[in-house]
PLY file of the C-alpha trace (Angstrom):
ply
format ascii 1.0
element vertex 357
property float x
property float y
property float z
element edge 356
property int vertex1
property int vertex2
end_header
-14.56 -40.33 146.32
-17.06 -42.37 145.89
-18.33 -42.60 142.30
-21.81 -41.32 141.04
-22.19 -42.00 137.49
-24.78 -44.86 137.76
-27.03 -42.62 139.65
-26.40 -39.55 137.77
-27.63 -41.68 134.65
-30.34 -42.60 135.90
-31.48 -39.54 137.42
-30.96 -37.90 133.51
-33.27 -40.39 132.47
-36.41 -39.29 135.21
-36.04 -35.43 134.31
-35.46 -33.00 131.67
-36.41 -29.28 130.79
-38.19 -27.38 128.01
-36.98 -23.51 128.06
-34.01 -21.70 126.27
-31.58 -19.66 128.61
-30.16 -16.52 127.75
-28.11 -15.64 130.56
-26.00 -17.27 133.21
-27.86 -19.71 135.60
-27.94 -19.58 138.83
-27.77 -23.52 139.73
-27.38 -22.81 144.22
-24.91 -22.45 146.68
-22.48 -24.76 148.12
-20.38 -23.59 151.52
-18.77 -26.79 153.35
-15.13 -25.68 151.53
-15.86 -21.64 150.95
-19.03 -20.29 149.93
-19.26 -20.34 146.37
-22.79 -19.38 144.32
-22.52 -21.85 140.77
-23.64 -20.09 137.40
-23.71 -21.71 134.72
-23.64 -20.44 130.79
-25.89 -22.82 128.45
-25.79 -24.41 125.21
-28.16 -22.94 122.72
-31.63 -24.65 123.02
-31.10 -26.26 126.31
-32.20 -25.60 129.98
-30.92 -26.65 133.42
-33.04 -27.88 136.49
-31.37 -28.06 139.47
-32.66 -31.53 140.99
-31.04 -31.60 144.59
-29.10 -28.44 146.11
-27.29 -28.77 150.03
-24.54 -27.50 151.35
-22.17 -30.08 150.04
-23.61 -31.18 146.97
-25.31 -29.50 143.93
-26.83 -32.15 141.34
-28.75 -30.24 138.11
-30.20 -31.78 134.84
-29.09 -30.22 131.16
-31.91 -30.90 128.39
-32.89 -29.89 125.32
-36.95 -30.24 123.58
-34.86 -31.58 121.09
-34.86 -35.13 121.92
-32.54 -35.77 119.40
-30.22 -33.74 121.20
-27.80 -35.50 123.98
-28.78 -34.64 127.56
-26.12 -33.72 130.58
-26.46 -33.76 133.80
-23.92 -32.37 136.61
-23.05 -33.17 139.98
-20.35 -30.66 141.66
-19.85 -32.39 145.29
-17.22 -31.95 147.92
-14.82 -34.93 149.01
-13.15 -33.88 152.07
-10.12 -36.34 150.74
-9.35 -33.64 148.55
-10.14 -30.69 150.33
-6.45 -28.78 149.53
-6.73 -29.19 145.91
-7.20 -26.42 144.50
-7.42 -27.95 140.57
-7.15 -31.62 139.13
-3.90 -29.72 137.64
-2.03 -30.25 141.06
-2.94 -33.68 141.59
0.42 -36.17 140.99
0.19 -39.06 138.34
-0.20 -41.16 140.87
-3.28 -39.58 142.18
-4.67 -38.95 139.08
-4.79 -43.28 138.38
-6.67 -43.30 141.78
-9.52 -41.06 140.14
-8.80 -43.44 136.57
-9.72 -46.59 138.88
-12.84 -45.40 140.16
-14.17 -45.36 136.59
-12.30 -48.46 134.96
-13.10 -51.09 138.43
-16.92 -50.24 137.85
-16.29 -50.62 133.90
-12.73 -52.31 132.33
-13.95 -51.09 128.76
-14.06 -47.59 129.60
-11.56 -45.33 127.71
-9.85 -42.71 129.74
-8.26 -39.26 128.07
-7.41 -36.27 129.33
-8.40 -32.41 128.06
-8.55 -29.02 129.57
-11.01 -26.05 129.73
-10.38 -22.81 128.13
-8.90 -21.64 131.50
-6.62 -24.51 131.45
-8.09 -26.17 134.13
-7.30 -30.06 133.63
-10.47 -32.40 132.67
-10.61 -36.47 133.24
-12.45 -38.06 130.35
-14.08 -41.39 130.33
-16.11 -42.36 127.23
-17.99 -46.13 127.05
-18.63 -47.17 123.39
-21.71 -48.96 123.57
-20.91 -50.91 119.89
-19.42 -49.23 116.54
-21.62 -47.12 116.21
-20.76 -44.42 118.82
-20.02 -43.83 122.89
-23.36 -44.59 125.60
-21.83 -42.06 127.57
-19.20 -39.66 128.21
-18.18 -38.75 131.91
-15.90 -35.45 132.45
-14.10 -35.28 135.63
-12.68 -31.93 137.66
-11.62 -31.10 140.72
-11.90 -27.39 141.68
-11.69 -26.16 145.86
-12.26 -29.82 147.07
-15.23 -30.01 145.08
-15.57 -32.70 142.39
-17.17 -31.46 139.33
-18.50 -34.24 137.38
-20.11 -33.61 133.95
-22.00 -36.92 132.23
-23.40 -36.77 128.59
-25.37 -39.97 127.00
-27.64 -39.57 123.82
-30.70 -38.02 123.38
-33.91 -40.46 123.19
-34.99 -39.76 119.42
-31.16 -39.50 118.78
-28.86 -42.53 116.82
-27.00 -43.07 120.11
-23.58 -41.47 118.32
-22.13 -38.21 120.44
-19.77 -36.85 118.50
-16.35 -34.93 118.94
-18.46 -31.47 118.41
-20.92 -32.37 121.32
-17.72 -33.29 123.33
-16.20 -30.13 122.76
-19.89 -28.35 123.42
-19.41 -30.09 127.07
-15.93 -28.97 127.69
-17.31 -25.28 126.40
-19.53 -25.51 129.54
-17.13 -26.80 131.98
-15.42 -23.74 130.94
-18.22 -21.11 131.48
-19.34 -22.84 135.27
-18.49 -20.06 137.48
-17.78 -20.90 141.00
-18.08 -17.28 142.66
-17.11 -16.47 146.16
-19.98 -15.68 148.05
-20.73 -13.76 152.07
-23.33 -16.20 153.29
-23.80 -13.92 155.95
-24.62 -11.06 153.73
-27.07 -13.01 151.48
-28.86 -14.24 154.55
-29.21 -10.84 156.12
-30.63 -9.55 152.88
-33.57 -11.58 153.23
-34.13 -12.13 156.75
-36.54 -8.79 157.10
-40.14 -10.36 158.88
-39.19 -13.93 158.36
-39.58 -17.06 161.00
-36.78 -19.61 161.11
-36.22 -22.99 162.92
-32.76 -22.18 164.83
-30.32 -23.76 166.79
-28.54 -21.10 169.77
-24.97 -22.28 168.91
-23.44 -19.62 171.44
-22.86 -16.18 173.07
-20.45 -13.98 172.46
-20.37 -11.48 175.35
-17.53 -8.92 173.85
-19.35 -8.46 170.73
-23.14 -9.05 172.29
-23.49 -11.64 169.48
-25.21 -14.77 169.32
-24.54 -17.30 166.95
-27.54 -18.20 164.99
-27.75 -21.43 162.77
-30.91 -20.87 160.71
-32.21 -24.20 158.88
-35.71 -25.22 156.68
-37.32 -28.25 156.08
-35.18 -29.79 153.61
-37.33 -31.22 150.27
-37.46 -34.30 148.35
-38.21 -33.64 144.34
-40.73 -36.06 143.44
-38.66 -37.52 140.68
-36.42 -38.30 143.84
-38.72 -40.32 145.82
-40.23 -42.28 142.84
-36.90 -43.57 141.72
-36.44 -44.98 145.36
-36.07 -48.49 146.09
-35.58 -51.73 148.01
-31.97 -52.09 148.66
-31.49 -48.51 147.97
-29.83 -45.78 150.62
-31.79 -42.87 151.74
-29.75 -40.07 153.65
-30.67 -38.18 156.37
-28.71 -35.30 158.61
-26.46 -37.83 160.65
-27.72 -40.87 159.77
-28.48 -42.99 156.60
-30.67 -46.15 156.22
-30.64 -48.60 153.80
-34.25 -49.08 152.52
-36.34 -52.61 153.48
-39.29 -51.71 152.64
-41.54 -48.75 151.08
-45.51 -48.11 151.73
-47.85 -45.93 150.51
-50.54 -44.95 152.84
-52.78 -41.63 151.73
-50.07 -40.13 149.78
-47.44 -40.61 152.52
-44.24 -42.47 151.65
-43.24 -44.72 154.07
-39.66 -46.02 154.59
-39.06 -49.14 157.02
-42.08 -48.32 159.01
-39.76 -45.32 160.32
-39.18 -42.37 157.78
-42.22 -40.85 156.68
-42.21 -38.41 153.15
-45.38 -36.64 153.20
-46.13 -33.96 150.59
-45.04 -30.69 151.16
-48.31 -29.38 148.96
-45.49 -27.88 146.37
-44.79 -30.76 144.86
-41.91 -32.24 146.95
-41.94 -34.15 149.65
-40.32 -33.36 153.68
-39.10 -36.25 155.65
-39.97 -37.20 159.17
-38.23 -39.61 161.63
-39.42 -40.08 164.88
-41.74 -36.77 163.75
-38.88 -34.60 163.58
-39.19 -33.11 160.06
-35.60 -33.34 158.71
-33.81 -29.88 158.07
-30.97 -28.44 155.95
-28.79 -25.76 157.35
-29.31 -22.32 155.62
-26.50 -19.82 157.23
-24.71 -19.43 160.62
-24.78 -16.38 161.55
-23.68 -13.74 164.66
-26.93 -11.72 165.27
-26.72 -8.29 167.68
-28.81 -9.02 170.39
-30.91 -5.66 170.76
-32.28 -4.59 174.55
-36.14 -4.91 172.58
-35.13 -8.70 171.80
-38.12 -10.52 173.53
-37.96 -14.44 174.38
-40.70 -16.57 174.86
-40.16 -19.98 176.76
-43.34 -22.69 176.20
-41.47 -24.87 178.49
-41.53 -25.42 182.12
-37.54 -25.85 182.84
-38.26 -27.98 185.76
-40.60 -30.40 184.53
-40.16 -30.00 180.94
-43.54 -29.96 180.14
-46.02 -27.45 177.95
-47.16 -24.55 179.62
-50.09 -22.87 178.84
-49.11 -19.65 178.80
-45.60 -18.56 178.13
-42.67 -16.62 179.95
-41.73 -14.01 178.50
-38.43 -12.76 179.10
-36.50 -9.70 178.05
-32.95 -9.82 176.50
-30.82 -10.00 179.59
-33.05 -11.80 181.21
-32.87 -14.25 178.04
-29.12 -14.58 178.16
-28.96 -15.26 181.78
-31.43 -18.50 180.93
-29.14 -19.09 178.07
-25.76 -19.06 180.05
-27.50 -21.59 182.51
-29.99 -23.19 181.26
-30.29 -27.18 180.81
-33.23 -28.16 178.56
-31.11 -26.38 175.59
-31.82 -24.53 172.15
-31.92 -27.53 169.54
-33.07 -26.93 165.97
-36.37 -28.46 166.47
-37.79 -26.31 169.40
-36.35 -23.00 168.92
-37.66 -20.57 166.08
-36.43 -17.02 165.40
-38.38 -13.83 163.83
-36.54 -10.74 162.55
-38.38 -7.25 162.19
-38.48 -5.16 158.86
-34.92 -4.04 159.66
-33.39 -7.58 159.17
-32.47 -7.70 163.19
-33.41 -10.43 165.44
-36.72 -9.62 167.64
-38.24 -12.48 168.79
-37.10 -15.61 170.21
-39.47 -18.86 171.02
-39.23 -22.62 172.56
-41.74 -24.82 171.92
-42.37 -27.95 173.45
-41.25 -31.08 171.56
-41.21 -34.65 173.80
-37.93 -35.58 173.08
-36.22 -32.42 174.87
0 1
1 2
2 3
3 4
4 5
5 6
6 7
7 8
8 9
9 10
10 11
11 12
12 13
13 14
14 15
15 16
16 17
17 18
18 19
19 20
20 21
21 22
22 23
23 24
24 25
25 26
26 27
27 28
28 29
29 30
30 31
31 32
32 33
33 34
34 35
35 36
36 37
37 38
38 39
39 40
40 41
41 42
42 43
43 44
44 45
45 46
46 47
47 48
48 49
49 50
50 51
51 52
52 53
53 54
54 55
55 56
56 57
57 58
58 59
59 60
60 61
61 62
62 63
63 64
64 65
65 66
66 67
67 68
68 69
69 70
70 71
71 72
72 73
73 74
74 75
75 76
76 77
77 78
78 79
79 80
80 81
81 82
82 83
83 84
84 85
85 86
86 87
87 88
88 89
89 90
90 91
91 92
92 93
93 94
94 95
95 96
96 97
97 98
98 99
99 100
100 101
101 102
102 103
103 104
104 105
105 106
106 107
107 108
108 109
109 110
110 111
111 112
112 113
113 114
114 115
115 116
116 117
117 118
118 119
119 120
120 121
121 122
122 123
123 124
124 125
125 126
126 127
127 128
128 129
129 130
130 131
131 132
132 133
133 134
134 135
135 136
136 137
137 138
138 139
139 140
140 141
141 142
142 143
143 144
144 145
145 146
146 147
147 148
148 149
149 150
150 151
151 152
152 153
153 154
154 155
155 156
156 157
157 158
158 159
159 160
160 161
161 162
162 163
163 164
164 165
165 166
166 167
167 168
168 169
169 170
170 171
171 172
172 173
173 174
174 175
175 176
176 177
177 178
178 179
179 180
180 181
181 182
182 183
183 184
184 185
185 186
186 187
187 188
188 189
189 190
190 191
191 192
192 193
193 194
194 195
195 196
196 197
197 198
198 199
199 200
200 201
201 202
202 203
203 204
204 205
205 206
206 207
207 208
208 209
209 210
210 211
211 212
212 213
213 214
214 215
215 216
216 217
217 218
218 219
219 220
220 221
221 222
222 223
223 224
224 225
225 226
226 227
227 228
228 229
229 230
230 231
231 232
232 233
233 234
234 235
235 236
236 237
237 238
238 239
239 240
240 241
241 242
242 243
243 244
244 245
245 246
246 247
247 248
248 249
249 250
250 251
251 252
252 253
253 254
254 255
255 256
256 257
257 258
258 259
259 260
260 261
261 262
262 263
263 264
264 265
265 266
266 267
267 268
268 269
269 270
270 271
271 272
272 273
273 274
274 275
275 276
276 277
277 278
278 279
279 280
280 281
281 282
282 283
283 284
284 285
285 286
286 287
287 288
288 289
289 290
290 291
291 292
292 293
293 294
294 295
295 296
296 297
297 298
298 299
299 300
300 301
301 302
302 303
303 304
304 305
305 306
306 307
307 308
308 309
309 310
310 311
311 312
312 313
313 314
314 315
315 316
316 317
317 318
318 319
319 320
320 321
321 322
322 323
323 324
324 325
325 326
326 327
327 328
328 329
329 330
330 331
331 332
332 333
333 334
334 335
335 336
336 337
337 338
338 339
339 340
340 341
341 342
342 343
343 344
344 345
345 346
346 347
347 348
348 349
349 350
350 351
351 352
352 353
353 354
354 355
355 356
């Protein structure tokens, strides 16, 4: 596992929130171990902003107006290490020091407990006393489906740096109340496919069931608060590939990361990332789509030469999944784009020309 809480500290420090919540929040989905939608119940007075959301990892911020009050902020990622764990309640003694390591080798004064949520479901707790006067911080740790749920709590800016037992017990309240409920990612996705346009990758063809399998993706998005608290020395992730960061430019509003990766507004107020000019993508659902004898598929690409053509082919369905069976150019994610018609089914299939096919 590799441990967060530095980041997650300073992250709580760049954002916080202003409204009051009344009913459960819906923080995103994760689906690498299960699909699982996260709710959340909140504190009175306090509001969550989910910072970063992918399919592995789901990082939100927990703040009052009250700046007296202590803020939170929550990470729930999955660690393939422990993907058979069902609770930190099956994990041996033994194991359980591994996870007590990861706090005390970053910080030997750390004090390590152990409590439970209302369910029962077992909680690591480290607290750092920053003098006598009270804790900097207090870090709860859970494990739940191969996802690490880790909870962090440091004292509010207008606040005398003490967190008490009472706002302990207000964090273990919320462990308690963090829902992770199974989810049909192919349902939700069909829900809310009706007249939309979709990068795609064609994973495959099912010829029994007349299915193809669809993996829908978007550009993925960079919070602003993100890509100011970037920095020399720093990592910067991208789908299959992460760079450590030499150097970062500015040029016309574009961010620009070892003369390679380019973050360029997204006119939202995020930012998308390009390398080589491929905007970078996050996977939305995979899903097996009926393929319909009105499907129509439009190839910008001349399969011999590879280049643009000015006018497309158009093909028809079967004529579509004979190309697909043989074809050699391929259906990558960043040259093939899907439309569905008012009914939610797939109509309309396009390649585009991209240089690096």
């Amino acid at each position: 596992m590799k441990r967060i809480l530095a980041a997650l500290l300073c992250l709580a420090l760049l954002l916080s929130g202003a409204a009051l919540a009344e009913e459960k929040e819906v923080l995103g989905t994760i689906s690498i171990n299960g699909a699982f939608l996260l709710q959340c119940d909140l504190p009175t007075g306090y509001t969550v902003k989910p910072y970063s959301v992918t399919r592995d990892q789901i990082i939100a911020t927990i703040s009052a107006e009250d700046a007296a009050r202590p803020r939170m902020v929550l990470s729930v990622a999955f660690d393939e290490t422990y993907a058979d764990v069902d609770r930190m309640n099956d994990l041996t003694e033994e194991e359980l020091g591994i996870l007590e390591a990861t706090f005390t080798e970053m910080d030997p004064t750390v004090d390590i407990s152990y409590s439970e949520t209302a369910y029962g479901t077992r909680l690591l707790i480290a607290r750092q006393t920053k003098d006598e006067a009270g804790m900097s911080y207090v870090d709860f740790l859970s494990v739940y489906k191969g996802y690490f749920v880790e909870f962090v709590m440091f004292p509010g800016e207008a606040s005398d740096g003490v967190l008490t037992d009472e706002q302990i017990q207000m964090c273990i309240d919320y462990l308690s109340e963090l829902d992770f409920v199974p989810v049909d990612l192919d349902a939700m996705a069909l829900a809310n496919l009706a007249g939309k346009r979709y990068a795609a990758r064609i994973l495959s063809y099912d010829e029994a069931h007349n299915e193809l399998k669809v993996e829908l993706r978007e550009p993925r998005v960079w919070d602003e608060a993100a890509v100011s608290a970037l920095a020399v020395g720093s990592e910067f992730a991208l789908e299959g590939e992460t760079i450590v960061i030499d150097s970062i430019k500015e040029d016309e509003g574009v961010i620009v990361l070892n003369d390679e990766v380019e973050l360029r507004p997204d006119g939202e107020g995020g930012y998308n990332a390009f390398f080589y000019d491929a905007i970078e993508q996050v996977v939305l659902a995979e899903l097996s789509l009926p393929v319909s004898e009105n499907l129509v598929f439009e190839d910008n690409i001349d399969r011999d030469s590879l280049e643009f053509l000015d006018e497309p082919i158009v093909m028809n369905a079967e004529e579509f999944l004979a190309l697909l069976d043989n074809d050699s150019v391929g259906f990558a994610a960043d040259n093939v784009f899907v439309t569905f018609d008012a009914d939610s089914s797939l109509k309309l299939i396009e390649r585009v020309y991209v240089p690096w096919q």
